[in-house]
C-alpha positions as CSV (number, residue, x, y, z in Angstrom):
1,X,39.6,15.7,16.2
2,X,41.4,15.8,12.7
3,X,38.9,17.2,10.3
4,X,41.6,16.4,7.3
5,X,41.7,12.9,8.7
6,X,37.9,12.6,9.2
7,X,37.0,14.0,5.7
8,X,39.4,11.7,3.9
9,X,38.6,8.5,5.8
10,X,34.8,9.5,4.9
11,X,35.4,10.2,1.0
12,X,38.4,8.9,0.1
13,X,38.9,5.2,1.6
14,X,37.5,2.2,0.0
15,X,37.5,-0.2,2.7
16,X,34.9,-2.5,4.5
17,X,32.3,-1.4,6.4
18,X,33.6,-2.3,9.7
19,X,37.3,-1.4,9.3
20,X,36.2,2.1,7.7
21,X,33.9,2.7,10.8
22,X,37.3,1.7,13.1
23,X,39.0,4.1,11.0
24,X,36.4,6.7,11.2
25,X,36.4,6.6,14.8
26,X,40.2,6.5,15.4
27,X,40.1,10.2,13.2
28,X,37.4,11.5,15.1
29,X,40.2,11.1,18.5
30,X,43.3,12.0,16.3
31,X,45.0,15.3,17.4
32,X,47.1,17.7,15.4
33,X,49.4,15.8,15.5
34,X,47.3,12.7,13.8
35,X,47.7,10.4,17.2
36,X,45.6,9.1,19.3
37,X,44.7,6.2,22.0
38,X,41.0,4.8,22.2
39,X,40.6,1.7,23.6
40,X,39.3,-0.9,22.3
41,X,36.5,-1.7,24.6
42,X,35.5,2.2,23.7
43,X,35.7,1.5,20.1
44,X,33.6,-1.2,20.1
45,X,30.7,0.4,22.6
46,X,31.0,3.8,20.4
47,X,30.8,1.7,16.7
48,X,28.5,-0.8,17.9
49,X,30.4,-4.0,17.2
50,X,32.8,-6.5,19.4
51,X,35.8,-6.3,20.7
52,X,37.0,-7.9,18.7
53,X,36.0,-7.4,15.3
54,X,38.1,-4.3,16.8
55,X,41.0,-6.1,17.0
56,X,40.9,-7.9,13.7
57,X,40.0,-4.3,12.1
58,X,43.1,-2.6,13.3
59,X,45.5,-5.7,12.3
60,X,43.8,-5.1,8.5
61,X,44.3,-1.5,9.0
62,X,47.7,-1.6,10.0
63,X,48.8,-4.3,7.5
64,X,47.2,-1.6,5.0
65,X,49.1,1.4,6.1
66,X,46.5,3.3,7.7
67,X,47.0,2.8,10.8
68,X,50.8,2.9,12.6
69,X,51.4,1.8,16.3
70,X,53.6,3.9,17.9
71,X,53.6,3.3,21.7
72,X,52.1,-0.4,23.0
73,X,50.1,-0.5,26.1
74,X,50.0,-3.4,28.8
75,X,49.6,-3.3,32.9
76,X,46.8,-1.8,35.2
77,X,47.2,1.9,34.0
78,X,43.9,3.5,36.0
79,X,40.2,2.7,37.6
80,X,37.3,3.6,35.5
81,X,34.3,5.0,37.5
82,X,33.0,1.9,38.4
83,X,35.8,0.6,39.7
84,X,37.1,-1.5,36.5
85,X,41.1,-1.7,36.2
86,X,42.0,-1.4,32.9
87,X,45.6,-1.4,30.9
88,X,47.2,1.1,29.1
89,X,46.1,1.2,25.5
90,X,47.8,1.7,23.0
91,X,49.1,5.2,21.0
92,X,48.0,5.1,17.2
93,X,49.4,7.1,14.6
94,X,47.3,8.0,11.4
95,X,48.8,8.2,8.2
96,X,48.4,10.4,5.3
97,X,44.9,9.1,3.3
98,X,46.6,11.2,-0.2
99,X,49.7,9.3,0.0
100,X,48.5,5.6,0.3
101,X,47.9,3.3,-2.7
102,X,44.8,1.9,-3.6
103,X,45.7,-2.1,-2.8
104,X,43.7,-3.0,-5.5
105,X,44.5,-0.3,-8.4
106,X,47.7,0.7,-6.9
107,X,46.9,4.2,-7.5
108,X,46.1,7.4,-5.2
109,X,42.8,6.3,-3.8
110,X,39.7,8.5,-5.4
111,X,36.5,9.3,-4.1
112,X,33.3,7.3,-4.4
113,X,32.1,10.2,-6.6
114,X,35.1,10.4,-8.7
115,X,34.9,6.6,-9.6
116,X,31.0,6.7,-10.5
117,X,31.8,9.8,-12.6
118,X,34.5,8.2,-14.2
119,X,32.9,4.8,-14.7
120,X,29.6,7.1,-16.3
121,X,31.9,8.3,-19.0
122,X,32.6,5.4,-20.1
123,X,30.7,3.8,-22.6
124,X,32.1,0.4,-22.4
125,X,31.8,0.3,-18.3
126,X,28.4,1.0,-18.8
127,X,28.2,-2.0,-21.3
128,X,30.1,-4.6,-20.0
129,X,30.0,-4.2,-16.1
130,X,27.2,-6.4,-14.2
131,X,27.4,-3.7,-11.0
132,X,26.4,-0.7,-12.9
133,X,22.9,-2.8,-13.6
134,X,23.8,-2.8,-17.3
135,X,24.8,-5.1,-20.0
136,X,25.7,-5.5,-23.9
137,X,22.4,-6.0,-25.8
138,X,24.4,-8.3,-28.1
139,X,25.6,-10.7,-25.1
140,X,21.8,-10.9,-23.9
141,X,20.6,-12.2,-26.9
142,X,23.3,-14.7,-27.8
143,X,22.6,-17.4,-25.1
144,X,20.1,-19.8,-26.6
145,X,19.8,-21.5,-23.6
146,X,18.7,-19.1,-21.4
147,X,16.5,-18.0,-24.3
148,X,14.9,-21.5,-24.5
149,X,14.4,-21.4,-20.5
150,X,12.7,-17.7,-20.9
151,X,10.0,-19.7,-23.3
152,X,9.7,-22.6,-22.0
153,X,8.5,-21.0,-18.4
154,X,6.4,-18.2,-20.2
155,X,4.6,-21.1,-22.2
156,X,3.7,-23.3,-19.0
157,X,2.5,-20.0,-16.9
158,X,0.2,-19.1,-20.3
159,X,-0.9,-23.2,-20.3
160,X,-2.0,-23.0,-16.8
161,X,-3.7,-20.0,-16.9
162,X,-7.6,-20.6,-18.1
163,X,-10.5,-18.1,-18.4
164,X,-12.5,-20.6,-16.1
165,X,-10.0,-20.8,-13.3
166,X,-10.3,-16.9,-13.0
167,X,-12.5,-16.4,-9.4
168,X,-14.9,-13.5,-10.2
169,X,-16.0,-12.1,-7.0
170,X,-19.5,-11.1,-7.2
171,X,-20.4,-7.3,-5.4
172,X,-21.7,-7.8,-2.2
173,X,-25.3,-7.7,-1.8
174,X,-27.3,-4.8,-0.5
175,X,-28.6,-5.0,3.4
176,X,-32.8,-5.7,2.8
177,X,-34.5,-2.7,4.4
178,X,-35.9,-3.6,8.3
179,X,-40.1,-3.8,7.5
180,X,-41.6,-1.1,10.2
181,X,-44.8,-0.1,11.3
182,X,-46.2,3.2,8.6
183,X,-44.3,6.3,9.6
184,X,-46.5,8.9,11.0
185,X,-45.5,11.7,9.3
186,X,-46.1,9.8,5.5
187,X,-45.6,12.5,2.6
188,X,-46.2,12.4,-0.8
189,X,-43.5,14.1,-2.6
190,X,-42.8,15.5,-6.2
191,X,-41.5,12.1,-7.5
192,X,-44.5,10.3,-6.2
193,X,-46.7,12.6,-8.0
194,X,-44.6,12.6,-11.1
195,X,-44.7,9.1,-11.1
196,X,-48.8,9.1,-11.1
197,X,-48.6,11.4,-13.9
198,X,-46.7,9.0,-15.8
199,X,-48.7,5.7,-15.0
200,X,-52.4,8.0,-15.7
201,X,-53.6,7.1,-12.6
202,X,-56.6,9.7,-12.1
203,X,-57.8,9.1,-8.5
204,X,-57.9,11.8,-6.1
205,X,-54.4,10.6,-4.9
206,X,-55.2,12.9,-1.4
207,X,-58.1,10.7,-0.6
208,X,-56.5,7.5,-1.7
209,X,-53.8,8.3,0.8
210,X,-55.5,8.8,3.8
211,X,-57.5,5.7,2.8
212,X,-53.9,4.2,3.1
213,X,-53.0,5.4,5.9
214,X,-56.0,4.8,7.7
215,X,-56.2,1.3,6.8
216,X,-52.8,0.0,7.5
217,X,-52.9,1.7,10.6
218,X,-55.9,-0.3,11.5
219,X,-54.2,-3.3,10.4
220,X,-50.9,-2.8,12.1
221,X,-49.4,-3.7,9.1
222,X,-45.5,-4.0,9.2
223,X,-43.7,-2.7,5.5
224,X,-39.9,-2.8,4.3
225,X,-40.9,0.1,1.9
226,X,-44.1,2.0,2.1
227,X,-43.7,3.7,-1.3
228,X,-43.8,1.1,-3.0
229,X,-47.0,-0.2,-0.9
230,X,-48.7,3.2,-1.9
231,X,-48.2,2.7,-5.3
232,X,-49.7,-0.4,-5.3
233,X,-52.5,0.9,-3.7
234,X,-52.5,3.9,-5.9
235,X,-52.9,1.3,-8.7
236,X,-56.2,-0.9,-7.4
237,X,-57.9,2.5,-6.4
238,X,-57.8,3.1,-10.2
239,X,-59.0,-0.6,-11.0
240,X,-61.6,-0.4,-8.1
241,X,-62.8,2.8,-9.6
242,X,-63.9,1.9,-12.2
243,X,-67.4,1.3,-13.1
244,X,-68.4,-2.3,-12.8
245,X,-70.1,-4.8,-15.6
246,X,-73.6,-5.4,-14.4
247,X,-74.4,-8.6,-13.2
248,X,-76.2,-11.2,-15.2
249,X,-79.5,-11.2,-12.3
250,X,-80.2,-7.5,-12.7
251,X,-79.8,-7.8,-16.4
252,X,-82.0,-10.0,-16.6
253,X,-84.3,-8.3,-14.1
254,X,-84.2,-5.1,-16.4
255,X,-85.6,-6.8,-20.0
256,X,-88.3,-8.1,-18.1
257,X,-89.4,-5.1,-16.9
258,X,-88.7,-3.4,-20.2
259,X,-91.5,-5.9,-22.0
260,X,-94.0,-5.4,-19.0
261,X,-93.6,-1.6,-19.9
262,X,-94.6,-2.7,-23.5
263,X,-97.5,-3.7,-22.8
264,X,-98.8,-1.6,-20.0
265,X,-101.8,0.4,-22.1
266,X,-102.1,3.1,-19.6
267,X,-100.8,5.5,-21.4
């Protein structure tokens, strides 16, 4: 393995994906002498690709310089271990990464780090250059057309949007409590006893209960909430207690026997 090689190929070349992986790989068997003789079939297994996009890899590699034939293969040259004849591939000489030209700048070719640096200190790069994600204010705001297009689709999405058309999803709706029989351990705790506090309901609310209790129990009387149940009953023990109008009959009954009384002379 040439680490020189390796580290160059890695940093240094700009080339497609596919030829810089070819490349890659051909460093990785290069000796100290830079030479070396993969086949292709093992290039292609090792880089994950065909045969040959191998082939048409090394042709771009050695029309570019990169790459220098120096010994072609040809004829059965050994058995693999399955028993596969193969030729004898050919002997590849790497060439110096420093001393080959940029095709496209036709200078020494720079790292990917290098060019990013360079193209960040430079204010018109930043300005003008689509890749770097940037470009002059001045040419975004002087096409009227695409201007007129911006407008024109922000108006329609604004027209078809209505307050009515918006769905408003109501909360979803709280399970009704399963009605059961009156639990047999029923206690009346301090909010219950607040809460006849604050109603001035003045009934022995002890008695009342068991009078509850006693009664539904009788009944067999089924209840999705038996607070609210004993409030209500709390409520009509107060109306039930208190004292009644007397009926017109006994009214009645009582004058007469006040004017009898008037004239009894026995005293």
């Amino acid at each position: 393995m040439s680490l020189k090689h390796l580290s160059d190929t890695i940093y240094k070349v700009d080339l497609p994906c596919t030829t810089k992986m070819v490349l890659i790989l051909l460093a990785n068997y290069a000796n100290e002498k830079s030479e070396c003789y993969p086949s292709k079939a093992h290039l292609a297994k090792l880089g994950g690709m065909t045969e040959r996009t191998v082939t048409n890899s090394m042709k771009k590699l050695i029309e570019l310089g990169f790459v220098e034939v120096i010994s072609q293969g040809g004829g059965i040259h050994s058995t693999d271990l399955e028993g596969k004849k193969y030729g004898k591939v050919n002997r590849y000489r790497l060439a110096d990464i420093s001393n080959i030209a940029n095709p496209e700048s036709n200078s020494p070719l720079e790292t990917d780090m290098e060019r990013d640096s360079k193209d960040d200190s430079n204010p018109e790069s930043l300005s003008s250059n689509p890749e770097n994600g940037s470009a002059n204010p001045e040419s975004l705001s002087s096409n009227p057309e695409r201007d007129s297009y911006n407008s024109l689709i922000d108006s329609s999405i604004d027209s078809q949007i209505d307050s009515k058309d918006i769905l408003v999803v109501p909360p979803k709706p709280k399970k009704p409590k399963r009605a059961s029989a009156v639990p047999d351990e029923f206690l009346v705790d301090q909010r219950m006893l607040d809460w006849l506090t604050e109603n001035q309901i003045t009934t022995d609310w002890r008695t009342e209960t068991n009078k509850f209790l006693d009664h539904h129990r009788a009944k067999g009387s089924i209840m999705a909430d038996w607070v609210a149940a004993w409030r209500t009953w709390m409520r009509n023990s107060l109306k039930f207690s208190a004292p009644r109008p007397m009926p017109p009959a006994t009214a009645k009954q009582q004058v007469s026997e006040s004017l009898t009384n008037i004239h009894d002379t026995d005293w």
